[in-house]
Every structure is written in structure tokens, then in C-alpha cells.
LOMAR-824138 format. One line per 2 residues: number of its first residue (from 0); their letters; for each residue z, x, y negated of N, C-alpha, C. Coordinates in steps of 0.001 Angstrom, whole numbers, padded with zeros to 6 digits, always signed. Layout:
BEGIN
NUM> a> Z,X,Y,Z,X,Y,Z,X,Y  ...
//
This chain:
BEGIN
0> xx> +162079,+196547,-085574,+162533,+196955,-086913,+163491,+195900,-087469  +164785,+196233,-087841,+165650,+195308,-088370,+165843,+195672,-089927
2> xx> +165288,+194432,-090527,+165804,+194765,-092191,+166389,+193870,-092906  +167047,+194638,-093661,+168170,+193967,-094426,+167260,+192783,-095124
4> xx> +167854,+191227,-095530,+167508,+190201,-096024,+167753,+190482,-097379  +166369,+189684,-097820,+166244,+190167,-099968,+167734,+188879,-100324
6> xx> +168713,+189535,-100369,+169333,+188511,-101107,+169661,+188299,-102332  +169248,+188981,-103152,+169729,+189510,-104611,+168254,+189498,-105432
8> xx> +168685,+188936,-106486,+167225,+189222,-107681,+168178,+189604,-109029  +166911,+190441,-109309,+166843,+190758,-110722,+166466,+190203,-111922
10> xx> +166948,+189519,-113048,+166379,+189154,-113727,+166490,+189710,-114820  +165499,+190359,-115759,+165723,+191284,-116957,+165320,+190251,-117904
12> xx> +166491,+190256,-118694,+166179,+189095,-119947,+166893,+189377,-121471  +167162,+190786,-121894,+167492,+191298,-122771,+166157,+191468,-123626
14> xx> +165149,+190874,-123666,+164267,+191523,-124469,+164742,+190439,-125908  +163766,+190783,-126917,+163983,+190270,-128139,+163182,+189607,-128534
16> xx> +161890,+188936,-127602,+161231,+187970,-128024,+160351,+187711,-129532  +159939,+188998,-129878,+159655,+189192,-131538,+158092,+188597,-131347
18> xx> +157565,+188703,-130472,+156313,+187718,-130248,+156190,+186409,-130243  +157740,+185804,-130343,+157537,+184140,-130953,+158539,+183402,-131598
20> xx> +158755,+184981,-132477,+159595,+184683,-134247,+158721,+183614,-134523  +159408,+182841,-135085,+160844,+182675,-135229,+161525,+181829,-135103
22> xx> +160694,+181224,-133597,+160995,+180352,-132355,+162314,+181007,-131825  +162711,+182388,-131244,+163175,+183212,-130830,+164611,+183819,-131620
24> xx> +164489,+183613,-133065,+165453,+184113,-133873,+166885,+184318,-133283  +166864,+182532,-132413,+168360,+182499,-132347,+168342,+181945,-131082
26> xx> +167292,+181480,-130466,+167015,+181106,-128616,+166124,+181994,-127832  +166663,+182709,-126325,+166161,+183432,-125865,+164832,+183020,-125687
28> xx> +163516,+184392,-125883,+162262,+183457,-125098,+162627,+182911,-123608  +163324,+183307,-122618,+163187,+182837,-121686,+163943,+181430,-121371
30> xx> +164512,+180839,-122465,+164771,+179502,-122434,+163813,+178583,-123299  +162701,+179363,-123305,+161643,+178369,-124003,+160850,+177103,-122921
32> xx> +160956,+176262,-123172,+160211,+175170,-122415,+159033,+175029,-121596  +158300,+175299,-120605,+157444,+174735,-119891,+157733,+173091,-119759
34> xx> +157154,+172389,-120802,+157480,+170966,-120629,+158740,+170941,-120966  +159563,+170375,-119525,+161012,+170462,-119862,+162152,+171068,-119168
36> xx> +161655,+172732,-118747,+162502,+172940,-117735,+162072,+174365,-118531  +163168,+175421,-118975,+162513,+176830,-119581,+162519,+177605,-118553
38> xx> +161452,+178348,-118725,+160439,+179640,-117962,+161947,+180020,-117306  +163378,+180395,-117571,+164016,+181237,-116828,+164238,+180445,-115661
40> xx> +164354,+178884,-115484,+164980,+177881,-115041,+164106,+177790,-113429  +162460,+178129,-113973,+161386,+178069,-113291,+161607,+179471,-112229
42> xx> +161809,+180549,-112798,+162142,+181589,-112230,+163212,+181444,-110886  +164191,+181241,-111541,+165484,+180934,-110595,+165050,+180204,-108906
44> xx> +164647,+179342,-109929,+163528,+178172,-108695,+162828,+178859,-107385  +162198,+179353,-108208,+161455,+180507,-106775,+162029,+181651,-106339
46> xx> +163284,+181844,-107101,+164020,+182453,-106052,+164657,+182354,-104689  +165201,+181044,-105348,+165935,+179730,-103748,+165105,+179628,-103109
48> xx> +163765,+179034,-103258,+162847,+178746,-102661,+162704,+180455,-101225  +162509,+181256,-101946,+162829,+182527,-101443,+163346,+183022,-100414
50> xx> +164654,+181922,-100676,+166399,+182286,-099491,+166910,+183249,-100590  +166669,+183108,-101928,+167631,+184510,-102684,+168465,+183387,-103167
52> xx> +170020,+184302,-102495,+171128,+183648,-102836,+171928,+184101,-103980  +172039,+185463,-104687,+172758,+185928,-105626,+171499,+186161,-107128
54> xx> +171520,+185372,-108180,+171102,+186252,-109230,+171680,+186834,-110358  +171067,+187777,-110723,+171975,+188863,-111805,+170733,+189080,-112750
56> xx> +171480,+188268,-113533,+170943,+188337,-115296,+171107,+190050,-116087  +170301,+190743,-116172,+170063,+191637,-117666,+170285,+191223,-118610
58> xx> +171125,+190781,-119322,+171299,+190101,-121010,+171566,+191188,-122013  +171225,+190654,-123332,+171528,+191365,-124106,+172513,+190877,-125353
60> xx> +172441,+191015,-126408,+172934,+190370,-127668,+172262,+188970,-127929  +173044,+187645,-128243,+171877,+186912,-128406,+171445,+185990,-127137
62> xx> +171415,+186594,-126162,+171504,+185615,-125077,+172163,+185035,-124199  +173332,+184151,-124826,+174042,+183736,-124365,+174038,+182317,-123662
64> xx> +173143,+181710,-124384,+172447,+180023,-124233,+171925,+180226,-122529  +171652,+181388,-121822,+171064,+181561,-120723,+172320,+181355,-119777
66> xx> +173501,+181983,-120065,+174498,+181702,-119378,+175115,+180335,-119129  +175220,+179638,-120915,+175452,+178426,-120659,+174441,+177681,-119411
68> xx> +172983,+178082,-119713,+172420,+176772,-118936,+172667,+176704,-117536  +173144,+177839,-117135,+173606,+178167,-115691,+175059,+177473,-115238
70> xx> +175683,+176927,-116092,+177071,+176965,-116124,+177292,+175690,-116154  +178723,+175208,-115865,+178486,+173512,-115985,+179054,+172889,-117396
72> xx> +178311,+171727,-117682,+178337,+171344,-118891,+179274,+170322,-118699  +180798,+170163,-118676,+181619,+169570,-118801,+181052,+167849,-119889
74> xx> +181169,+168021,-121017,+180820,+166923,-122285,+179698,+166314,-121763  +178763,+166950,-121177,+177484,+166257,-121253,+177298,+165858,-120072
76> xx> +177830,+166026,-118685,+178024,+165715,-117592,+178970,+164284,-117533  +179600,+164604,-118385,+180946,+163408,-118083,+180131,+162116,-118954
78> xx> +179527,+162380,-120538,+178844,+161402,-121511,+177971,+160664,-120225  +177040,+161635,-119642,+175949,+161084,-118970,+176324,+160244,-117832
80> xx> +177752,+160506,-117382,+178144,+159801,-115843,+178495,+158275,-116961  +179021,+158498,-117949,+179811,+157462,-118389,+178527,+155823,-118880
82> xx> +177584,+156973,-119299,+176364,+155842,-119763,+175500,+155768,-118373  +175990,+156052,-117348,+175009,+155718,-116214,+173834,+156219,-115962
84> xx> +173385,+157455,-116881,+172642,+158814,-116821,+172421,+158972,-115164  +171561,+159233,-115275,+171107,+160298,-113242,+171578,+162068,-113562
86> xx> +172755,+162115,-112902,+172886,+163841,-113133,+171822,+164910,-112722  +171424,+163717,-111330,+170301,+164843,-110919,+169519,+166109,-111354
88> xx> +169120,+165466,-112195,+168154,+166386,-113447,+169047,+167608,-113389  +170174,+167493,-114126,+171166,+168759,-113502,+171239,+170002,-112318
90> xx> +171062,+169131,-111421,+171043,+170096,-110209,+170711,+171641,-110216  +169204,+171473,-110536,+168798,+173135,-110641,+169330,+173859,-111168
92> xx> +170383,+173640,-112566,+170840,+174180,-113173,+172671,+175179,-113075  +172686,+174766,-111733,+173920,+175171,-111605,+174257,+175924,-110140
94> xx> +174295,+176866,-111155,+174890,+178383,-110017,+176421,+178964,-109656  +176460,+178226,-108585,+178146,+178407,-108119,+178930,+179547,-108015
96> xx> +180436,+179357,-108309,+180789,+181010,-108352,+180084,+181725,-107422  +179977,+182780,-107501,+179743,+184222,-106778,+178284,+184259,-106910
98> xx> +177475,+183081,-107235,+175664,+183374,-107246,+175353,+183785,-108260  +175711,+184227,-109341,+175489,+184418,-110279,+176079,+185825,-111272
100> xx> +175337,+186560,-111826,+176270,+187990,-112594,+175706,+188282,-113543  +176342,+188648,-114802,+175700,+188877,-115845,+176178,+190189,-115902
102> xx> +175110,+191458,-116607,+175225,+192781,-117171,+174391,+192739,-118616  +175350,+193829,-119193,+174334,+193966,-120401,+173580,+195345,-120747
104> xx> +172229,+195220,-120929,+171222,+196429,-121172,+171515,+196427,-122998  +172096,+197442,-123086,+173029,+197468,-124573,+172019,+198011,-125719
106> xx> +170832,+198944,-124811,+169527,+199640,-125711,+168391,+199126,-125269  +167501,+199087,-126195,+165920,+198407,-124923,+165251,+199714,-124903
108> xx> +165794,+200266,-123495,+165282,+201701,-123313,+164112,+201091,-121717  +163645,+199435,-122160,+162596,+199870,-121111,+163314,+199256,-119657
110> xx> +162216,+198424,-119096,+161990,+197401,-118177,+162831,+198438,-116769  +162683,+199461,-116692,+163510,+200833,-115546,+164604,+200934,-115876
112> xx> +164729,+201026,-117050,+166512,+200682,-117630,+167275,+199555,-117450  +166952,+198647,-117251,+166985,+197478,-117564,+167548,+197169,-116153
114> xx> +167165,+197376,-115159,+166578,+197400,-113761,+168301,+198302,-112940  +168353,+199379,-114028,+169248,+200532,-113536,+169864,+199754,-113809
116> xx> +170377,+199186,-114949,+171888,+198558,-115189,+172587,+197462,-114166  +171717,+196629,-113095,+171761,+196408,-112039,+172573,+196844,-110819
118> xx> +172427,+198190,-111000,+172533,+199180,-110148,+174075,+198738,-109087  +174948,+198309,-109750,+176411,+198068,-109187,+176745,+197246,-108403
120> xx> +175807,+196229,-108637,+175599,+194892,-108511,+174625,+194970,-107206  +173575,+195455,-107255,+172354,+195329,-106633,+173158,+196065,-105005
122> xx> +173862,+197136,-105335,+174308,+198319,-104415,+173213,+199121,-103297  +173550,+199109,-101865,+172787,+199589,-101553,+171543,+198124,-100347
124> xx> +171639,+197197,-100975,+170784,+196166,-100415,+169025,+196122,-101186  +167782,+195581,-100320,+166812,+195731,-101074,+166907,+194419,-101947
126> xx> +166304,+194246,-102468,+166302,+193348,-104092,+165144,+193138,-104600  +165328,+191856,-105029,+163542,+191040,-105575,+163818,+191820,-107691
128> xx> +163217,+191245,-108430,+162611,+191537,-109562,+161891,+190443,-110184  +162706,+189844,-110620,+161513,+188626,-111634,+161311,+189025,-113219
130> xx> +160283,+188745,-113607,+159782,+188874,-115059,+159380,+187454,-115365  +160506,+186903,-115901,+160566,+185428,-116426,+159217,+185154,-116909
132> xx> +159174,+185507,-117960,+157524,+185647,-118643,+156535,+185333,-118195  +156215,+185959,-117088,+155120,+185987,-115676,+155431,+184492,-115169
134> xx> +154875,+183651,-115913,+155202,+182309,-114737,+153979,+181944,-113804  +154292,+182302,-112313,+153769,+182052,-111268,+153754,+180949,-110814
136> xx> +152542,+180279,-110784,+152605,+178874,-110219,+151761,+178475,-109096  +152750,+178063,-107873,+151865,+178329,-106709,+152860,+177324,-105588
138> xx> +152472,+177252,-104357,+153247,+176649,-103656,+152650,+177056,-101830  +153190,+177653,-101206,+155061,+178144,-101646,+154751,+179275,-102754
140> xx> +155652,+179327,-103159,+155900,+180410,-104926,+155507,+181435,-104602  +155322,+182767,-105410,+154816,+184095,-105682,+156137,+184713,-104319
142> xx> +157456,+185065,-104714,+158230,+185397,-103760,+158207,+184719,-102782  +158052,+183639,-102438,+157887,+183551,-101068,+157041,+184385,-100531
144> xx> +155824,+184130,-100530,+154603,+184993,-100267,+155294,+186608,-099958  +155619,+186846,-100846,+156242,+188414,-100625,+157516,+188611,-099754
146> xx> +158573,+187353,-099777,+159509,+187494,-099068,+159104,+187721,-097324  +157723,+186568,-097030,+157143,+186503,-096009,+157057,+188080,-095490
148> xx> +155688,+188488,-096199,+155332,+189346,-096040,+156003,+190847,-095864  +157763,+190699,-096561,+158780,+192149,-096474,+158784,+191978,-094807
150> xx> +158620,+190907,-094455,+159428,+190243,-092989,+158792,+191092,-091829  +157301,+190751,-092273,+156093,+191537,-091166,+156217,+193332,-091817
152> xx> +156791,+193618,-092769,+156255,+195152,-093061,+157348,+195819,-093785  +158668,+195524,-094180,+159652,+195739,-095032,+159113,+196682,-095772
154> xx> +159762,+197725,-096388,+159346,+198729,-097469,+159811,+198037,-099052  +158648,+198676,-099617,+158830,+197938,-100870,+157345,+197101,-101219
156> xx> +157755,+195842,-101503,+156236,+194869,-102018,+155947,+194567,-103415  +154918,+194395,-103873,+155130,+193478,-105525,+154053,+192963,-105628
158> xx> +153544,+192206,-106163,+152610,+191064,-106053,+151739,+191685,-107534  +150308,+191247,-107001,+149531,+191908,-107933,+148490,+190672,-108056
160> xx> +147462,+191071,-109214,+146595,+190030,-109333,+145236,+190783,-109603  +144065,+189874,-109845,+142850,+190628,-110169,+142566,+190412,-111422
162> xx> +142278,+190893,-112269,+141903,+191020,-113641,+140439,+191720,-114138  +139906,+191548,-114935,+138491,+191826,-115555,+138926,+193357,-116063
164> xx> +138230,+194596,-115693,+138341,+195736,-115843,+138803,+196064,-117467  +138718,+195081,-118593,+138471,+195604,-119835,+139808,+195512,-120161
166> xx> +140829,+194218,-119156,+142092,+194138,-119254,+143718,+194933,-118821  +143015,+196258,-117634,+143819,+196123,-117253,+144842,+197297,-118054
168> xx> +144028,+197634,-119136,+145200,+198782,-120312,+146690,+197937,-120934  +146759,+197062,-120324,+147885,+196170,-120826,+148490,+196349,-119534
170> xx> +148896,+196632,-118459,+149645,+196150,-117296,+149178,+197729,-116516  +150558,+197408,-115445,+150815,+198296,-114344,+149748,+198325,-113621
172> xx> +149165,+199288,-112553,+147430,+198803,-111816,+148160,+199807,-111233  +147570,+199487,-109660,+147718,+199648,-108268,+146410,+200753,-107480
174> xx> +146757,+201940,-107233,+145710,+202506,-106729,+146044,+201957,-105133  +144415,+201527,-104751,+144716,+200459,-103556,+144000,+201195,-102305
176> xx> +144712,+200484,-101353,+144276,+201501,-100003,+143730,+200567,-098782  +144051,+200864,-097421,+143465,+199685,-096738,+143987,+198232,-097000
178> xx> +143427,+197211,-096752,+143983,+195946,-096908,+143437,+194822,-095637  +144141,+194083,-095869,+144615,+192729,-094575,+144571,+191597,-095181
180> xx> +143707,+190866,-095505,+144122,+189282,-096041,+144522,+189732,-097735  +145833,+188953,-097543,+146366,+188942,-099079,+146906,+190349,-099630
182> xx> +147816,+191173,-098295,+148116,+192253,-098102,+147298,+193540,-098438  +148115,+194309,-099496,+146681,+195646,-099666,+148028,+196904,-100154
184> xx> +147545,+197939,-099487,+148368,+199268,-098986,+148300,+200223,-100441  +149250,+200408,-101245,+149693,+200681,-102248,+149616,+202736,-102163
186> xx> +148719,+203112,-102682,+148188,+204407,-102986,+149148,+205144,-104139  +149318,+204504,-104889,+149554,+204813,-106103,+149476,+203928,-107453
188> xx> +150080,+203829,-108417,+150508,+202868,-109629,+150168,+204015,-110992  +150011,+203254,-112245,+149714,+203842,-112919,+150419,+202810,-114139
190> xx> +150549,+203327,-115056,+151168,+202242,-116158,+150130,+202005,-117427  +149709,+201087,-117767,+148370,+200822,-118885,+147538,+202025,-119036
192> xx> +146725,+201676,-117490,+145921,+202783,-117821,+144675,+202716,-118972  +144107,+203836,-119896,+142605,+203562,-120123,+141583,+202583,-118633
194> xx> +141045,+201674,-119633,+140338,+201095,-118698,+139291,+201770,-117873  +138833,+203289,-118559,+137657,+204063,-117425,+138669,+204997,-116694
196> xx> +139925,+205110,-117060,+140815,+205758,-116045,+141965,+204912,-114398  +140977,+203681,-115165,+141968,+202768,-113817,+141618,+202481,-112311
198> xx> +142482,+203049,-111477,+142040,+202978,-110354,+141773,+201898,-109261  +141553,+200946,-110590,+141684,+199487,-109550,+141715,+198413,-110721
200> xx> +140900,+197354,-110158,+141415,+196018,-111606,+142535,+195436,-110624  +143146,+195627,-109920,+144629,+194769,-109332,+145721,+194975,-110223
202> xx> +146160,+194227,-110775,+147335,+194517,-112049,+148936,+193928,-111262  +149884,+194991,-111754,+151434,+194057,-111238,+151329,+193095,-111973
204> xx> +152512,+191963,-111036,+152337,+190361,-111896,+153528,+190086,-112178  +154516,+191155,-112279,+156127,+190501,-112662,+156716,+190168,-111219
206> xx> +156461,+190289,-110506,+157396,+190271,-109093,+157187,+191382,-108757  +158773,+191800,-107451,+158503,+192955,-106928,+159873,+192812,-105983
208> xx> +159586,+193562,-104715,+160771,+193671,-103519,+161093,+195099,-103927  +162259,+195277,-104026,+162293,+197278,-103581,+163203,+197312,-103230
210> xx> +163327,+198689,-102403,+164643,+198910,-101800,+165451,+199836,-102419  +166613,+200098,-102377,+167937,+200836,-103353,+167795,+202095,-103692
212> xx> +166801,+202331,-103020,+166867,+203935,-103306,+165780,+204518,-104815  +165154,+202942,-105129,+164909,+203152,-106757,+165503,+203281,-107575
214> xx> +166996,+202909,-107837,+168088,+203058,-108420,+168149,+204761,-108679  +168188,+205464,-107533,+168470,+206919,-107622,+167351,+207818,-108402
216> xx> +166157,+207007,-108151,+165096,+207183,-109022,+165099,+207110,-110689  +165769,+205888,-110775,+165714,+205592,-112216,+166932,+206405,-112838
218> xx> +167640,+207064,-112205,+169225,+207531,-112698,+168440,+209222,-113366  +167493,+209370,-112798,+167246,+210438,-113715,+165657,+210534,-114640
220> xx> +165167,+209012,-114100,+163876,+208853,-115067,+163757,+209336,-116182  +162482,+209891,-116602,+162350,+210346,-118094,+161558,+209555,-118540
222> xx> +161488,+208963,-120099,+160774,+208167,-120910,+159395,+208202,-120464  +159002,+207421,-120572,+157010,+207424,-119614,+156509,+206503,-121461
224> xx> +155876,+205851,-120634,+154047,+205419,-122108,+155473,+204456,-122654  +155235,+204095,-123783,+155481,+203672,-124936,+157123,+203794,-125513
226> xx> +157635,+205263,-124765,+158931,+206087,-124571,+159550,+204923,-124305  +159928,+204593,-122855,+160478,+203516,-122470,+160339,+204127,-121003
228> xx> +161932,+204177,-120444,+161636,+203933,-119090,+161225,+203034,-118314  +160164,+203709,-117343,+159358,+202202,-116811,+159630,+202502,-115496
230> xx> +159675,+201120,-114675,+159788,+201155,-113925,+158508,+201279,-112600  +157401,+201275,-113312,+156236,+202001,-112820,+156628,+203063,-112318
232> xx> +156735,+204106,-112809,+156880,+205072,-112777,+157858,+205762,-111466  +158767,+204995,-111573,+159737,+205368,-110488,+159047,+204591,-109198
234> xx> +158744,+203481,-109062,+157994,+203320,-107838,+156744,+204104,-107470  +156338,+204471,-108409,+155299,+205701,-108172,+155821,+206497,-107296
236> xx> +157573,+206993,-107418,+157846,+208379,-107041,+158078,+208042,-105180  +158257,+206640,-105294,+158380,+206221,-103819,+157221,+206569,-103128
238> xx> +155999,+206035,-103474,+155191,+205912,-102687,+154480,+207192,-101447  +154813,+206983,-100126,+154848,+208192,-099065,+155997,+208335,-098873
240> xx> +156925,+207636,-099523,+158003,+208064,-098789,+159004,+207086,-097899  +158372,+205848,-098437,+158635,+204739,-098129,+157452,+203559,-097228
242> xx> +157091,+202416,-097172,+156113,+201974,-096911,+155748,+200844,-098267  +154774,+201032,-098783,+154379,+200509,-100300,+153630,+199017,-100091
244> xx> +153323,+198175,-100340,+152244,+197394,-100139,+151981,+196218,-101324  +151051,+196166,-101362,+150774,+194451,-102588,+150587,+193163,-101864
246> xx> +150857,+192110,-102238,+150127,+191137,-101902,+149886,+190265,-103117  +148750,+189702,-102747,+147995,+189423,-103913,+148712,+187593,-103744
248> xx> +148800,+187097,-104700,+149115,+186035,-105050,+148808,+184728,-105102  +148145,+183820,-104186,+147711,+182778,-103876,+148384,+181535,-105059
250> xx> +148206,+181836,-105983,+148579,+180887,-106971,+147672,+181142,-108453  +148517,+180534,-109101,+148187,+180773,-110799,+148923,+181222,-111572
252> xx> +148720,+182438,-112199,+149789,+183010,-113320,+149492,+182355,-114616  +150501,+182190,-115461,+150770,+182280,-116860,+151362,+183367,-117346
254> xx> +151025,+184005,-118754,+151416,+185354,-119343,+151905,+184341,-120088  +153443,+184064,-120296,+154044,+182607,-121122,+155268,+184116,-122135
256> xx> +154151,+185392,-121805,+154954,+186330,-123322,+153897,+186304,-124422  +152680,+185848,-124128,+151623,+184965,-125797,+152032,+184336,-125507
258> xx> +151602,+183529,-126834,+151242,+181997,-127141,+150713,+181612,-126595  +149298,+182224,-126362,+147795,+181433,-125976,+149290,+180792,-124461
260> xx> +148739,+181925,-123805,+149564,+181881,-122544,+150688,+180556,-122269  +151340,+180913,-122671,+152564,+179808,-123127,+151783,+178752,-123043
262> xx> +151181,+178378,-124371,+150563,+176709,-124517,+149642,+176567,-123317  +149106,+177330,-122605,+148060,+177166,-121774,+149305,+176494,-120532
264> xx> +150066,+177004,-120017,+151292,+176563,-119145,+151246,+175288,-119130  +152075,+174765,-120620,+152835,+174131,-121207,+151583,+172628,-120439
266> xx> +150215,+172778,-120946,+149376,+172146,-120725,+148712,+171917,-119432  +148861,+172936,-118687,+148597,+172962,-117245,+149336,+172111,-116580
268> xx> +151110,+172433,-116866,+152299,+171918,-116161,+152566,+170192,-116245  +151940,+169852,-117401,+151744,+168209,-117928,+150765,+167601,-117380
270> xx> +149656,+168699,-117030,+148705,+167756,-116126,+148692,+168067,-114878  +149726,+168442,-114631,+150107,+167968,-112944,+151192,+166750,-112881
272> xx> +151715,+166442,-113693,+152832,+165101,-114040,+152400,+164422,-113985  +153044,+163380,-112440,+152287,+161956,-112539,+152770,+161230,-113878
274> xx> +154083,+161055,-114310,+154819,+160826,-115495,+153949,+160462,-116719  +153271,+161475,-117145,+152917,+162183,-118392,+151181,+162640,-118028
276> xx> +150383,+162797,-116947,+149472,+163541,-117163,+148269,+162586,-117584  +148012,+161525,-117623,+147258,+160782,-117813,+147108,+160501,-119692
278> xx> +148619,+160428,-120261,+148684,+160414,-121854,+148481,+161660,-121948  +148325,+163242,-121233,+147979,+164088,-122176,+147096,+164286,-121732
280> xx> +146367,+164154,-120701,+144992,+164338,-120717,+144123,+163432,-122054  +144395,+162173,-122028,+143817,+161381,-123381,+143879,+162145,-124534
282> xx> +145406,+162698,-124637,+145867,+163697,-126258,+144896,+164923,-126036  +144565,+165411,-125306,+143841,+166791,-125343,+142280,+166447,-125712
284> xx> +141507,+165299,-124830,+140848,+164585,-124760,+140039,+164373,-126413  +141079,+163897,-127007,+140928,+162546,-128575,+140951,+164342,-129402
286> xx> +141901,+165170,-128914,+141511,+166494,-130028,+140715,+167439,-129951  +140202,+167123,-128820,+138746,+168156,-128355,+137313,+167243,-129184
288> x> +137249,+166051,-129474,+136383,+165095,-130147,+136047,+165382,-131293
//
């Protein structure tokens, strides 16, 4: 079986961040800080890590600061060479012509919309899916794991997690079929189901492989749960016709779209810092007293 290499990701980042007004007013959530590197920055990261060589930003109004950080900072590059600054720090941040594309999702008609506007860009190659938000923390990263795994089974993959049954009316859930290790054979998807209607506590985690022919899917999607095209929905329409599968995620998620979430990161990510983890363990320490 010969298959095409994931070289392309998706990143949908037009949302409006009204969950951390009025932090958000005028900076995308996805340039909000984990420590000192923002959730989109982290994303990108595990893409390379990946072998994904092209990413293509979803933007909307408003998020423009995302482009800059991608871009090179002339003033602050040259200040920092001049005071003897380490550019290093820099590095991650810069995506050379052709790796990089911005589109704009002009309505928030929904994470499938969002996805379609892609569509030109993406063409007919399969393609990863990040949900900035979803920060996966693991090593090797969430896409790796899945990139691995397209390798042994191509089709379409997306990484799922286990969750407490009472949770999973918030998230996508996976009707699940035989399984292998991390690997488990994708039945069917459902989008926030009632929790006595869910066919599984395995929830999507913001990653996902698919191949092009979701595009043709989403070109005539109709509005699904919270009148928003979802992109649930259209991978639903794949499944049997394609080869479906999950793999479950050998890491740690953050939901960094709460707060709780977010600060929980923010605090996790500091106490893995040789730098820093010892003064915030004390600071967490002296306010738990």
C-alpha cells in the first residue's frame, strides 16, 4: 500500500475567544501563553515534530498578531543581535516562504466550515487538523503517534481520549469497534451526545488525519447540533467507505479553551522547568498553606 505523506495541517483559529474576555478583546486566544511560548506556537511544534511541512492558518478578523508571530521580526531581531541577545529563542517561530498560508473563515459557520475554507490549499493530499486549544502534551507528541500509525493503516485517524461518562455531552465520541494497543476501529461518531445516548466514553481530542475527499463532504454539509457545520458529522459520512481508526493518546491533554484548563497547563508546564520549577512549586506550595 503506497500513501500519500501528511504534509499539510490545518489550523482553525478564527474563533472569538469570548471565554477569556477580556483577555481576548484584542489578542487571539491562541496566542495566549503556556508559560512563555502561546498554545498556537506549541501546536506548530508538533506538527514538525510530525514531518508536517506546510501550515495553513483559518484566521479571522482580529487575528493578525498570529501572522506576525510567524513572520520575521526585523526591529527586534536586529535590537537583540545588537545587545548580544541569543536569537535562538526565535527559532520556532519562523516559517519560511511557502510553509506557511493564511485563509479567512469570514462567518463562524462551525469547526466543518472552517476546515472547507482550506479546501484550495489542502487540494487533493491527506491532511492533519489541529485544535490549538487541545494542548497535547506528550513525547513523541499526539501527531506523531497518529502520523505513525496513518503509516501501518492509512485511511483517516484522530486521536481520542477516555473521559468519565457524565462528560462526554461536551465533545465528539467514537462508536468503537475492534482494537489493538493504542489503536481502536472507528464504528461511528456522534457529536455531544446525551450522556445515556453515548456510545462510548472515548471523546475526539482536537487532532485528526483525513483524507480529501472530506472536503466534498463538507461542500454540501447541512448545519448539525448547535447549527454549525461540524465536522463530526462529515467524517461520520466516511466511515465504510474509507478505513476509520482512533488512537488513543499516550500523553496529557489540556482543555486550555477554560480557564480551569488553561491555568492547570500553565502550572503543569512550569513544573517541568528545570529554570523555574522548584520557585513554583514553593509559590503553589506557600498558597495551598
Amino acid at each position: 500500500m503506497i500513501l500519500k505523506p501528511i504534509r499539510k495541517a490545518v489550523f482553525p483559529v478564527a474563533g472569538l475567544g469570548t471565554r477569556f474576555l477580556p483577555a481576548t478583546k484584542a489578542i487571539p486566544k491562541e496566542m495566549l501563553p503556556i508559560v512563555d511560548s502561546p498554545l498556537i506556537q506549541y501546536a506548530v511544534n508538533e506538527a514538525r515534530e510530525a514531518g508536517i511541512e506546510q501550515m495553513i492558518f483559518v484566521t479571522g478578523r482580529g487575528k493578525s498578531a498570529i501572522e506576525d508571530h510567524f513572520d520575521i521580526a526585523y526591529e527586534l531581531e536586529r535590537t537583540m543581535s545588537e545587545r548580544g541577545k541569543d536569537l535562538s529563542v526565535l527559532e520556532p517561530t519562523r516559517l519560511g516562504a511557502g510553509n506557511c498560508a493564511y485563509v479567512r473563515q469570514q462567518e463562524p459557520l462551525g469547526l466543518g466550515h472552517a476546515i472547507w475554507c482550506a479546501r484550495d490549499i489542502v487540494g487533493d493530499e491527506p491532511f492533519a487538523i489541529f485544535l490549538p486549544d487541545e494542548f497535547m502534551h506528550g513525547s513523541p507528541g499526539c501527531m506523531k503517534q497518529m502520523v505513525d500509525a496513518y503509516h501501518r493503516l492509512g485511511g483517516n485517524i484522530i486521536s481520542v481520549l477516555e473521559v468519565p461518562h457524565d462528560k462526554v455531552s461536551s465533545y465528539g465520541v467514537i462508536a468503537p469497534g475492534s482494537s489493538e494497543g493504542a489503536v481502536t476501529e472507528v464504528l461511528g461518531l456522534v457529536e455531544k451526545p446525551k450522556a445515556e445516548d453515548a456510545p462510548s466514553n472515548l471523546i475526539i481530542s482536537g487532532r485528526y488525519i483525513l483524507q480529501p475527499e472530506v472536503m466534498h463532504v463538507l461542500k454540501g454539509q447541512e448545519k448539525g447540533a448547535g447549527g454549525e457545520i461540524q465536522l463530526t458529522d462529515a467524517m461520520a459520512q466516511m466511515i465504510g467507505k474509507q478505513p476509520f481508526h482512533a488512537v488513543t493518546f499516550d500523553g496529557k491533554r489540556y482543555d486550555c479553551g477554560s480557564k480551569v484548563g488553561y491555568i492547570e497547563a500553565n502550572l503543569a508546564i512550569a513544573l517541568e522547568r528545570p529554570d523555574m520549577a522548584d520557585e513554583v512549586r514553593a509559590i503553589a506550595l506557600d498558597l495551598l498553606a
